[in-house]
C-alpha positions as CSV (number, residue, x, y, z in Angstrom):
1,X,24.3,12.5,-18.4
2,X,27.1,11.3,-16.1
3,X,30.4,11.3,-17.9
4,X,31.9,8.1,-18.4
5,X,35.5,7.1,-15.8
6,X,38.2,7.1,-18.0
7,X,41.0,4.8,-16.6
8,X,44.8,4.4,-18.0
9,X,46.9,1.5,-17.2
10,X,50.4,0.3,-18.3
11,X,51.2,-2.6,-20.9
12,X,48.8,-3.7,-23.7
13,X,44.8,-4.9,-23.3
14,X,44.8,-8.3,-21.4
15,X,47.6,-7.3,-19.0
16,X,47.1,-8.1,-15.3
17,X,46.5,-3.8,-15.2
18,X,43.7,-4.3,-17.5
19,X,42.2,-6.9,-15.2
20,X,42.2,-5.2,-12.2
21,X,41.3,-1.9,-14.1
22,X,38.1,-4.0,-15.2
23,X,37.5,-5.3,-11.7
24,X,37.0,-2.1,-10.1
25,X,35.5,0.2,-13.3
26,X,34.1,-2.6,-15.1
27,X,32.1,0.5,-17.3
28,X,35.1,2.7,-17.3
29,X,36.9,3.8,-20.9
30,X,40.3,2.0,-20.4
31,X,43.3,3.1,-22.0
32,X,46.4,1.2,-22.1
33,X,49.9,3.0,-22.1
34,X,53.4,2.5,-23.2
35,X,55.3,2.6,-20.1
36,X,54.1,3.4,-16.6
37,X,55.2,7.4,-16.9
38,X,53.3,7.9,-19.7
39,X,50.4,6.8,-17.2
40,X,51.3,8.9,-14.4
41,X,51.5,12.2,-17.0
42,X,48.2,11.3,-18.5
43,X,46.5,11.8,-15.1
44,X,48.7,14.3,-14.5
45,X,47.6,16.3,-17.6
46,X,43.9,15.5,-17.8
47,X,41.8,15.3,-14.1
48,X,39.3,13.0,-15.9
49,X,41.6,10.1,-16.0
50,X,42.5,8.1,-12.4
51,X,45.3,5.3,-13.5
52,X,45.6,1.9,-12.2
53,X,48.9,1.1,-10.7
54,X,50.8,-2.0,-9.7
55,X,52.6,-1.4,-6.5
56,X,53.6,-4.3,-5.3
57,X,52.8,-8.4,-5.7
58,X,52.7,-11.2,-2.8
59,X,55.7,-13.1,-4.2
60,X,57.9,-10.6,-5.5
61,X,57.8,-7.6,-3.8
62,X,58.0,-4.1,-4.9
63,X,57.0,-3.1,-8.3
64,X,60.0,-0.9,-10.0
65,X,59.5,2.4,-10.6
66,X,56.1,3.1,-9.2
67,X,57.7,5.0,-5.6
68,X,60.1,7.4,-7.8
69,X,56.9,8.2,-9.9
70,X,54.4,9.1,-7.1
71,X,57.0,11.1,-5.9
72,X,57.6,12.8,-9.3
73,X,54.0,13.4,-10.0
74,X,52.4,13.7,-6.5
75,X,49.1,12.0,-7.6
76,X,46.8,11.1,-4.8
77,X,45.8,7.7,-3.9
78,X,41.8,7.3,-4.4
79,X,42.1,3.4,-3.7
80,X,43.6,0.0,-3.3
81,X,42.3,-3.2,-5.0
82,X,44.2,-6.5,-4.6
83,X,43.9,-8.9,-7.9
84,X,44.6,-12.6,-7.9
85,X,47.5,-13.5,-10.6
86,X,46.7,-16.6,-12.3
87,X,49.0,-17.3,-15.2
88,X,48.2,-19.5,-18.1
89,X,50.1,-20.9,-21.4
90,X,48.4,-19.7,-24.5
91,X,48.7,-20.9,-28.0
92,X,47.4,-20.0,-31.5
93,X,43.9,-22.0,-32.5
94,X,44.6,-25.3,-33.3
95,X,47.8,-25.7,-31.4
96,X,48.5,-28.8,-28.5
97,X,50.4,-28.3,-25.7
98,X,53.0,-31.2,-26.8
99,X,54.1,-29.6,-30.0
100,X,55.1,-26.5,-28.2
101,X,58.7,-25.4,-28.3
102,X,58.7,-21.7,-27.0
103,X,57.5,-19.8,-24.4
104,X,57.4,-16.0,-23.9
105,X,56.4,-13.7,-21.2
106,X,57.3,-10.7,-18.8
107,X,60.7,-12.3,-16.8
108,X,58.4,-12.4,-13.1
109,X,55.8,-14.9,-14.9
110,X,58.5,-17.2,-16.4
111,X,59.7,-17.4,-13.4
112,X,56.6,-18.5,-11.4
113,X,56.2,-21.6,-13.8
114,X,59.3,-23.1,-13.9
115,X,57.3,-26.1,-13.2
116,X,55.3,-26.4,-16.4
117,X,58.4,-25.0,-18.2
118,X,61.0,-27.8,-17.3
119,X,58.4,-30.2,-17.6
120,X,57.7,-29.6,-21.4
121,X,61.6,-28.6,-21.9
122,X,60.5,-25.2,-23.3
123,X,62.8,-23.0,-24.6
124,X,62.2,-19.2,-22.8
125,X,62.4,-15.7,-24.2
126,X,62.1,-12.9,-21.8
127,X,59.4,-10.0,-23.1
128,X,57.8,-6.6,-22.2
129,X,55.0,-8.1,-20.3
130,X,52.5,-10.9,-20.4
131,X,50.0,-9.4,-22.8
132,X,52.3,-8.1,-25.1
133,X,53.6,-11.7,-25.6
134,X,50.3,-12.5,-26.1
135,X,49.7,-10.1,-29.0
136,X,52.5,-11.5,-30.4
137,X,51.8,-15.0,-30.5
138,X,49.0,-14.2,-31.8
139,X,50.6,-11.9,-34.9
140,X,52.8,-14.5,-35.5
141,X,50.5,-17.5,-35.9
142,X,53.1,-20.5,-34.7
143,X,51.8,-23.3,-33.2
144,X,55.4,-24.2,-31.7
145,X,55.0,-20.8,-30.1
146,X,52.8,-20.1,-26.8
147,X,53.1,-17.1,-24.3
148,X,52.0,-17.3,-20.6
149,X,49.4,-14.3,-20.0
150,X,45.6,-13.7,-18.5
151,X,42.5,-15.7,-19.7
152,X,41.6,-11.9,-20.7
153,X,44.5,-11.7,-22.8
154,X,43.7,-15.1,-24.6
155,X,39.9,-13.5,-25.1
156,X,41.3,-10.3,-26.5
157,X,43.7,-12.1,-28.8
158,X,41.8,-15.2,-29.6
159,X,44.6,-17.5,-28.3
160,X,43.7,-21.1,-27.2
161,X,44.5,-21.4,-23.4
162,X,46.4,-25.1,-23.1
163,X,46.4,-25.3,-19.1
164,X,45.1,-23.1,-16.7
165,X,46.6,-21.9,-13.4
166,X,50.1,-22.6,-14.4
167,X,52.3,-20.6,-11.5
168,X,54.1,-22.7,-9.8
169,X,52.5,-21.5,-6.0
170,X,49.4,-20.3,-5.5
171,X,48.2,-17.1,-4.1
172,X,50.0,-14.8,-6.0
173,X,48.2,-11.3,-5.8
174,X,49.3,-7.8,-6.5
175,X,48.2,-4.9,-5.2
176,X,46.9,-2.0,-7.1
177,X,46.1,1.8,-6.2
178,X,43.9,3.7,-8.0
179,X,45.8,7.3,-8.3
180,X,44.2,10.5,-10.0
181,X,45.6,14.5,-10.0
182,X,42.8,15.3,-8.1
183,X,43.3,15.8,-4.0
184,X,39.8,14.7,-1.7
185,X,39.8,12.2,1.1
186,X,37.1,10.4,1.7
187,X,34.2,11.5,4.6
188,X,34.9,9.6,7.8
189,X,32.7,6.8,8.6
190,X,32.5,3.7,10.2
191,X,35.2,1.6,8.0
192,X,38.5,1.1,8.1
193,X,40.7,3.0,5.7
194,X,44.5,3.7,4.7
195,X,46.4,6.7,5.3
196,X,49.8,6.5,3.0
197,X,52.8,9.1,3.2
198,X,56.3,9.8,1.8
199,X,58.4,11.8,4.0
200,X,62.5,12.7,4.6
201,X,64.1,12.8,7.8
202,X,66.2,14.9,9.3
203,X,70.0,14.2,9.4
204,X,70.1,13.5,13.2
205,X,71.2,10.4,15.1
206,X,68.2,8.2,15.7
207,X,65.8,10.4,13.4
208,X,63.6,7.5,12.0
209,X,63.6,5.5,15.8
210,X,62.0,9.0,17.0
211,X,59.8,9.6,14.2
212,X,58.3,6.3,14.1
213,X,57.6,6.9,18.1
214,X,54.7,8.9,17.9
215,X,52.8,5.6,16.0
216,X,53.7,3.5,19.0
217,X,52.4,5.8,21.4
218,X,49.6,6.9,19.5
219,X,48.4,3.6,19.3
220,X,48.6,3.8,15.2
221,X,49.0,0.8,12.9
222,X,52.0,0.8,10.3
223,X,51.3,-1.9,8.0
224,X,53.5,-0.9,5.4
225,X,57.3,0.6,6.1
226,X,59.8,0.4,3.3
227,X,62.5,2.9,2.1
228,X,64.3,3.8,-1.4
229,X,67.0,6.3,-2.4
230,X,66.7,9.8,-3.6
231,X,67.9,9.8,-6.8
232,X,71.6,10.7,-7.6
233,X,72.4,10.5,-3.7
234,X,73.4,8.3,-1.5
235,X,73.2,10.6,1.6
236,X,69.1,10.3,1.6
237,X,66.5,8.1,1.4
238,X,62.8,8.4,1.0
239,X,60.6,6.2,3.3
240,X,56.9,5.1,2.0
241,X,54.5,3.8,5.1
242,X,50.7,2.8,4.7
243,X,49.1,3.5,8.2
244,X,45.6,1.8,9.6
245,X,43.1,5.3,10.2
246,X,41.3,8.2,8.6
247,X,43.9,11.3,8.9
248,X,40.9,13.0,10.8
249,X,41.6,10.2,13.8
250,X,42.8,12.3,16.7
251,X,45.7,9.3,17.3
252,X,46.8,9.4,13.8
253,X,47.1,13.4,13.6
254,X,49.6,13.4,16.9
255,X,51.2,10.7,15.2
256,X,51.8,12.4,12.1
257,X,52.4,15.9,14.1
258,X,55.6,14.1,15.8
259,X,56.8,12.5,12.5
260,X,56.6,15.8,10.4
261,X,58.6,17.3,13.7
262,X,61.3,14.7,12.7
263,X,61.3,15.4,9.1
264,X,62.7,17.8,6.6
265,X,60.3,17.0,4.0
266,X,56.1,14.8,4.3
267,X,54.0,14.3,1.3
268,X,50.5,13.2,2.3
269,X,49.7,10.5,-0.5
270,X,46.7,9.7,0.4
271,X,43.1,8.1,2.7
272,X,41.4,5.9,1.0
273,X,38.9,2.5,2.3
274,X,40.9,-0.4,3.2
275,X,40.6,-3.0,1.2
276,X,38.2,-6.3,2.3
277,X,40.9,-8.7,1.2
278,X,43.1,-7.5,3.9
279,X,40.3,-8.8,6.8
280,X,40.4,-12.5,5.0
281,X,41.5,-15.0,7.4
């Protein structure tokens, strides 16, 4: 009998983790953890758990944390999966939408409805995360009280969602990778697919302008390119880059042949399918 996938994510059940952990295991044994190191040393520890990790959302940017933690723990990227954020305001059973006083919710979804928020002159309180406000609207049984979470979390916590697709712009999506301790790329066929790496330069004058040479004239795709300290320096910096090709691609071997020649230190993260949503017009 095949074993079951056992997945880990960060925050409680009915975070956005949760639902993009369902998306792409729906049959999988989920397990939700306290902060996202405790995550990163579960799959660390036990090779039958892959975690689910936010890396980065359309609208804000880079997810906190999550580079200095791959780094740490040197998991491998298995995947990516992009999941549509839609945010709701939740209330106990029985609650209306005009006797609501209070909203509360991770800081990055108060701010994405302002619009519903100044509207309804709700007083804000600034929480853990979205499902975690959830759980606690629902503890606390106030109908002044509402929380702005999934439709998952309202499920979990039988909550009565008062308006749908509150954020304030649409298309908000953050992307996930799926990490585990265990090192495989995937056979090379005909798809497209992601090749991510952390690497250190050299201290040289123009060190990153030559290393990023060999992906112009190799022909190689960067589609991701972004840089954050070493920690408890300020005379380094680590640089993160997603790359369009298999690692077996002849171009993107010379590529990464003249970038390790420029660095002092390159971590292989990961090849792994490319994502459809990144082919939508």
């Amino acid at each position: 009998m095949k074993k079951k996938i056992k997945i880990a994510f960060q925050g409680e059940m009915g975070a956005y983790s949760h639902l993009a952990s369902k998306e792409v295991f729906p049959n999988a044994e989920i397990i939700p953890c306290a902060t996202f190191e405790d995550a990163f040393k579960l799959a660390k520890k036990n090779t039958e758990f892959k975690i689910v990790m936010p890396i980065e959302n359309s609208l804000v940017g880079r997810v906190a944390d999550i580079h200095y933690l791959i780094t740490k723990y040197k998991l491998q990227i298995h995947a990516e999966h992009f999941q549509k954020v839609s945010h709701n305001l939740l209330g106990v059973k029985g609650s209306k939408i005009e006797n609501i006083k209070i909203v509360r919710s991770h800081t990055q979804a108060l701010s994405q409805c302002q619009k519903i928020i100044n509207e309804n002159k709700l007083e804000t309180i600034v929480a853990a995360d979205t499902a975690g406000s959830a759980k606690y609207i629902y503890e606390k049984n106030d109908k002044t009280e509402s929380a702005i979470a999934s439709q998952l979390a309202a499920k979990i916590y039988n909550l009565e969602i008062l308006k749908k697709n509150i954020e304030d712009e649409t298309g908000n999506v953050t992307r996930f990778l799926i990490m585990g301790n265990d090192v495989s790329h995937p056979e090379h066929k005909n798809v497209k697919y992601i090749t991510s790496c952390i690497f250190q330069l050299k201290s040289k004058p123009a060190a990153l302008y030559k290393a990023l040479g060999g992906f112009a004239t190799n022909n190689v795709n960067l589609t991701k390119l972004e840089s954050f300290a070493v920690k408890n320096t300020f005379d380094q910096v680590n640089f993160y880059i997603d790359m369009v090709g298999h690692i077996e691609d002849a171009s993107l071997q010379k590529a990464l042949e003249e970038l390790d020649f420029h660095t002092q230190k390159l971590d292989i993260l990961g090849v792994y399918e490319a994502s459809q949503y990144r082919f939508k017009s």
